[in-house]
TORLO-688589 format. One record per residue (C-alpha): x negated, y, z negated; residue number from 1; residue in three letters. Coordinates in steps of 0.05 Angstrom, whole numbers, plus 5000, padded with zeros to 4 digits. Layout:
BEGIN
PT, xx, yy, zz, num, residuo
PT, X, Y, Z, NUM, Ala
...
This chain:
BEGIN
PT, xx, yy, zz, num, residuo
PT, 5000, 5000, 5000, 1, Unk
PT, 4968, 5068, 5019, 2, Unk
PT, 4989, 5129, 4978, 3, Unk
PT, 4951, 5196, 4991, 4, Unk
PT, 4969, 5271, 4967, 5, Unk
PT, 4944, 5326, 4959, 6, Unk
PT, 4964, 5399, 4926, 7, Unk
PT, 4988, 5443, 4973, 8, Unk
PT, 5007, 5524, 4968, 9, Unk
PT, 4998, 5566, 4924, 10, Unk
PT, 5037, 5538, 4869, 11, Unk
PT, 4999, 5475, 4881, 12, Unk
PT, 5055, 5425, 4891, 13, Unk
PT, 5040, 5352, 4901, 14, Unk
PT, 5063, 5337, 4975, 15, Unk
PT, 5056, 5251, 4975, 16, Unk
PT, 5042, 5205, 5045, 17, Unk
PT, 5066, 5145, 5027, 18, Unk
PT, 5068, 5075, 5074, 19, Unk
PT, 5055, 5000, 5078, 20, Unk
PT, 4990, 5013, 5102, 21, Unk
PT, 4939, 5050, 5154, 22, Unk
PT, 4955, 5055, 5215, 23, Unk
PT, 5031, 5044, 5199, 24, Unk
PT, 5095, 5089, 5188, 25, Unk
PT, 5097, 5133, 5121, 26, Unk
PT, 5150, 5178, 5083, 27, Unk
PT, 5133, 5245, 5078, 28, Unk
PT, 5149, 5266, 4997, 29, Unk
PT, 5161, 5347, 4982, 30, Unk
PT, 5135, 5378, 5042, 31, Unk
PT, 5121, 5447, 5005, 32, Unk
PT, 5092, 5516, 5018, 33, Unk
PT, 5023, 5507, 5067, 34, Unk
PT, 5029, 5435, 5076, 35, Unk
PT, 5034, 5422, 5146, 36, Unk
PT, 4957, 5424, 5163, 37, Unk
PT, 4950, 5376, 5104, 38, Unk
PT, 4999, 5330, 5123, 39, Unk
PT, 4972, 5318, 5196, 40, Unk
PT, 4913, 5320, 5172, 41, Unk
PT, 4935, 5253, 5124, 42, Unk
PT, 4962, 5220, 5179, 43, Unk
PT, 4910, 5226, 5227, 44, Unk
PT, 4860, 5207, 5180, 45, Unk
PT, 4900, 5139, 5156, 46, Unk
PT, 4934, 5136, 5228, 47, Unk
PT, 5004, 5144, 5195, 48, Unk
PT, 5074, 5165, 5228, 49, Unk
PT, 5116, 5199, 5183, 50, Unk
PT, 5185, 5164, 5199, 51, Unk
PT, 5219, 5205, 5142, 52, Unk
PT, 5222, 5262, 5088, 53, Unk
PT, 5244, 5258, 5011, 54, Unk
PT, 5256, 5322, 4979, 55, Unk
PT, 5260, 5312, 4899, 56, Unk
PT, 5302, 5381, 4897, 57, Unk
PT, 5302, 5443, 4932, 58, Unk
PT, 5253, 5493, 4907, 59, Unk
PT, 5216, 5528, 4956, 60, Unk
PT, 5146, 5498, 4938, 61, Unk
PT, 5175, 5429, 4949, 62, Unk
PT, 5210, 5433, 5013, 63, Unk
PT, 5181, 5499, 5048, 64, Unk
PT, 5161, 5456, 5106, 65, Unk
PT, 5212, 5405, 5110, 66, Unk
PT, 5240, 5429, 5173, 67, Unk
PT, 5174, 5431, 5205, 68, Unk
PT, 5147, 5364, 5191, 69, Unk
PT, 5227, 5345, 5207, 70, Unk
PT, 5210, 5380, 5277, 71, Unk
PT, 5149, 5357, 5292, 72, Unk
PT, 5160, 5280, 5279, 73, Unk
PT, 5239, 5282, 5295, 74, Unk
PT, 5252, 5251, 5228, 75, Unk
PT, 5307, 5259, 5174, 76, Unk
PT, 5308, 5295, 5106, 77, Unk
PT, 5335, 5263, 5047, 78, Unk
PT, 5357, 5307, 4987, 79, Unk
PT, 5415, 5304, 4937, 80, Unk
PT, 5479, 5347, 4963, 81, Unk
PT, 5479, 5394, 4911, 82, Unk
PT, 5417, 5420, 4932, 83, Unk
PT, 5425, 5408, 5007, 84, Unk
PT, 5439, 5495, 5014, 85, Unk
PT, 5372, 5502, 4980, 86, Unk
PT, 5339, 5481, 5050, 87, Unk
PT, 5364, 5540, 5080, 88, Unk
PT, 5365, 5586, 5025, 89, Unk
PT, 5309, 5566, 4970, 90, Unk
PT, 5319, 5633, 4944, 91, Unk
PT, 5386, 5619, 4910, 92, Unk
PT, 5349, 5571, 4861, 93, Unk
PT, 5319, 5631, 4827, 94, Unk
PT, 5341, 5704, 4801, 95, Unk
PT, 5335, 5763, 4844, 96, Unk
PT, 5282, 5790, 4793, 97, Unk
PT, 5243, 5722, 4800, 98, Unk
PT, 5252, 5723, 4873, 99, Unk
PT, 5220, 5794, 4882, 100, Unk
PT, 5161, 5781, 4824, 101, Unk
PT, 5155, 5713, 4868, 102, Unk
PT, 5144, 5756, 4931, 103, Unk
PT, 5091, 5797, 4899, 104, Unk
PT, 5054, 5739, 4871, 105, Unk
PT, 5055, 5715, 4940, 106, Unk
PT, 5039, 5772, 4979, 107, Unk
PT, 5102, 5764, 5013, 108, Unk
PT, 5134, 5834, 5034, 109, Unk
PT, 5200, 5795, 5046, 110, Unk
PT, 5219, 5716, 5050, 111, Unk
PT, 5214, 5687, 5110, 112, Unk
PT, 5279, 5654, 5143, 113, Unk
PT, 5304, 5590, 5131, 114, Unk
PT, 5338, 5539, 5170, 115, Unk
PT, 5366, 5465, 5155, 116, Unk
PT, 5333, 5407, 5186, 117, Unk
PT, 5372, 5374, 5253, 118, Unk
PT, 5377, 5318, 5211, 119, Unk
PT, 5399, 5314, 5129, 120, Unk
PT, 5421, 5262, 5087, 121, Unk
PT, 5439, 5247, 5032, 122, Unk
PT, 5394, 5220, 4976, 123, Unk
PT, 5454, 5197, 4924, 124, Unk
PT, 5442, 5170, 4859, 125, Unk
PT, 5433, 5086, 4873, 126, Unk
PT, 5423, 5100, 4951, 127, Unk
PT, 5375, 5057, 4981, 128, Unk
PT, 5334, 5094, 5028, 129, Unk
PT, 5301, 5039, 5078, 130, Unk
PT, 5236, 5078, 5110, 131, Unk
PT, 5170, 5052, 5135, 132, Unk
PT, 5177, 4990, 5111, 133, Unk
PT, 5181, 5010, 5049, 134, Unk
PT, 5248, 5022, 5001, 135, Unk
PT, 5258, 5074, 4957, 136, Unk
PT, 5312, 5082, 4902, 137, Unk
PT, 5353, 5141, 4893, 138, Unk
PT, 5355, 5166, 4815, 139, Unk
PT, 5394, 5225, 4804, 140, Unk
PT, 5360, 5268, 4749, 141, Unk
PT, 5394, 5341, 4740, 142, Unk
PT, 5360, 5386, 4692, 143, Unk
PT, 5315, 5425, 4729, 144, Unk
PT, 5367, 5441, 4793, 145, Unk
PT, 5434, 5405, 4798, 146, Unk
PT, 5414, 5371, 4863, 147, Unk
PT, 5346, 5343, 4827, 148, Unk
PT, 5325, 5263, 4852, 149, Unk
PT, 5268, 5218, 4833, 150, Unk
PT, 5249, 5167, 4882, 151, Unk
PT, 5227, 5095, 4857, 152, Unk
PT, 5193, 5042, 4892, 153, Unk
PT, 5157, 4979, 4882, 154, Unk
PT, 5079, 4977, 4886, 155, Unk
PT, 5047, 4930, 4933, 156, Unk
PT, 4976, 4927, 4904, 157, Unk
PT, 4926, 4897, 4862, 158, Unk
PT, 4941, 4941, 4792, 159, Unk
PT, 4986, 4916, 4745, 160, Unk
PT, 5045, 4962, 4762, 161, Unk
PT, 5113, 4947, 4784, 162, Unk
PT, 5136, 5006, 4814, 163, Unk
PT, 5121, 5075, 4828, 164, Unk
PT, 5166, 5135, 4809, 165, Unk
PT, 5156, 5205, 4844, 166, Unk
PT, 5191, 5255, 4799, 167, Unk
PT, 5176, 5321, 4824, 168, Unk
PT, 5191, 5373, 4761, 169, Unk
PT, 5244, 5331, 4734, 170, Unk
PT, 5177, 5296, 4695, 171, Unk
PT, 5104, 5309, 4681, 172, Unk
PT, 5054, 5283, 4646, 173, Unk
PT, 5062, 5306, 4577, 174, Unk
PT, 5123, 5358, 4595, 175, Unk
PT, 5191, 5360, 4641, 176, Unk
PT, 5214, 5414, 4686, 177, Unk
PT, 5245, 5477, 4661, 178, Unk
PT, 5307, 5488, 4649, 179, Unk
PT, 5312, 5566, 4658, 180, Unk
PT, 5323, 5576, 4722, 181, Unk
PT, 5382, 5585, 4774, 182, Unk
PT, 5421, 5515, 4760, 183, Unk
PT, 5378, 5494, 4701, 184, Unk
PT, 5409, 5446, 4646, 185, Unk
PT, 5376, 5428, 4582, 186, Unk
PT, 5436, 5381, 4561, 187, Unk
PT, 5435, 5345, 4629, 188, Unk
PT, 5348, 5339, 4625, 189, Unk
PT, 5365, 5298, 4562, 190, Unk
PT, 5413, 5266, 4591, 191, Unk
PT, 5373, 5248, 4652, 192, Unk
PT, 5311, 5226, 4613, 193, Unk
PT, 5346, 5188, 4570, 194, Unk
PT, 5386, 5146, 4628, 195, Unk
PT, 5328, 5145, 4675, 196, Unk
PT, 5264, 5139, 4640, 197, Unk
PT, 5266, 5108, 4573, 198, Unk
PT, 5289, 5046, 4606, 199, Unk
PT, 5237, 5032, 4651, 200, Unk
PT, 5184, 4992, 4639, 201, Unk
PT, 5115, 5025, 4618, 202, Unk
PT, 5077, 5000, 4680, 203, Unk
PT, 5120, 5044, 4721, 204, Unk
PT, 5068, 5096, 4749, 205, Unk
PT, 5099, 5176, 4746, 206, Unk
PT, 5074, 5215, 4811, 207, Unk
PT, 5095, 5283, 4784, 208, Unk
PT, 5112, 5346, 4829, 209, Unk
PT, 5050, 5379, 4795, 210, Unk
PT, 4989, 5356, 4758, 211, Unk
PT, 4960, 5292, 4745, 212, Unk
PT, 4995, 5218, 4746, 213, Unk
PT, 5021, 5182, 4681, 214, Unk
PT, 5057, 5120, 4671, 215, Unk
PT, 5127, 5110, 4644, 216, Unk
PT, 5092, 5079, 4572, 217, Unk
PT, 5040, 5141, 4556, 218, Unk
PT, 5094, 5194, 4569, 219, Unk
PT, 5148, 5147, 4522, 220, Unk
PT, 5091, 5145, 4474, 221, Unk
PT, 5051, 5218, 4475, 222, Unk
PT, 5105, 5262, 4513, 223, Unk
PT, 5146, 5300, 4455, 224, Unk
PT, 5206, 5312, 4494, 225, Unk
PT, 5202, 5240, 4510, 226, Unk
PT, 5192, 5214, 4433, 227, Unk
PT, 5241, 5263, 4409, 228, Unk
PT, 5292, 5219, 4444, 229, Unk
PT, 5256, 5157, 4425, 230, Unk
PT, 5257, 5171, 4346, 231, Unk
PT, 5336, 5184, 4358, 232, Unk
């Protein structure tokens, strides 16, 4: 099994390839801000076709060039419904104050325009997305946006690990994803931790949205927000 990512933008978001193999078909996972030269760049280097996109929610710095990649390869984009209008207006996630501090931060005199992939659908909770030869499993995990998804999937290596979860900033290692923003829900992050995580098994391996990897065991174990729920 080949997984390769790499940060991209300036908010460093993890954009994921992930496929059978080399020389094989991939998913594309959060295509964020600046990440079209690195995701080529992926695929030529493993000789990968991108046969699909997950989006794990619809913030700008996860899914800035969805409808690129979508272009360039003719592939669909997967994302939960409720934050399908996100693709063509990421700027509804956040306040108009955020959005103009946003623009400053990123040099940005005014956001560029947005349109919807050709083809969307719909990444429900329990869907099974068949991609690459590979399957991913749909958990819905609102907290951070209403529309937020992790994607699951078994490993096919030589580490002890069953599956791998990419969680974008529904989960991190040693934090979760805010809950401030446009659509944020600290009662539905609890809820969604508690129904998706804690019963996984520890092997599971967390491919966060930001930062470093963690498994399902050291966050259950070291994560607060995680043993909060666990002493309950």
């Amino acid at each position: 099994m080949l997984i390769a990512s790499f940060p991209a933008g300036p908010l460093q978001a993890n954009c994921y390839l992930v496929g059978p193999r080399a020389g094989a078909g991939c998913v594309v996972i959060d295509p964020g801000q600046d990440s079209v030269d690195g995701i080529v760049g992926v695929a030529t280097q493993h000789e990968l076709t991108p046969e699909a996109i997950l989006v794990t929610h619809g913030h700008f710095d996860h899914m800035w060039c969805a409808s690129d990649i979508a272009t360039k390869y003719d592939i669909p984009v997967w994302i939960h419904p409720a934050d399908r209008h996100l693709l063509a207006d990421p700027m509804a996630a956040i306040s108009n104050e955020s959005a103009l501090m946003l623009r400053q931060q990123l040099g940005m005199t005014e956001v560029p325009e947005f349109t919807e992939p050709a083809d969307v659908r719909q990444a429900t909770d329990g869907a099974q997305i068949d991609a690459a030869g590979l399957t991913f499993t749909v958990d819905h995990t609102p907290g951070h946006t209403p529309g937020t998804v992790a994607y699951r999937v078994a490993y096919e290596g030589p580490e002890d690990v069953s599956e791998l979860m990419f969680t974008g900033d529904f989960l991190f290692a040693g934090s979760i994803g805010r809950t401030d923003l446009n659509g944020g829900d600290h009662a539905a992050m609890v809820g969604s931790l508690t129904e998706k995580v804690l019963p996984l098994a520890d092997d599971v391996v967390v491919l966060p949205g930001h930062g470093p990897q963690t498994t399902v065991g050291r966050e259950r174990a070291t994560n607060p927000f995680l043993a909060e729920l666990v002493d309950r």
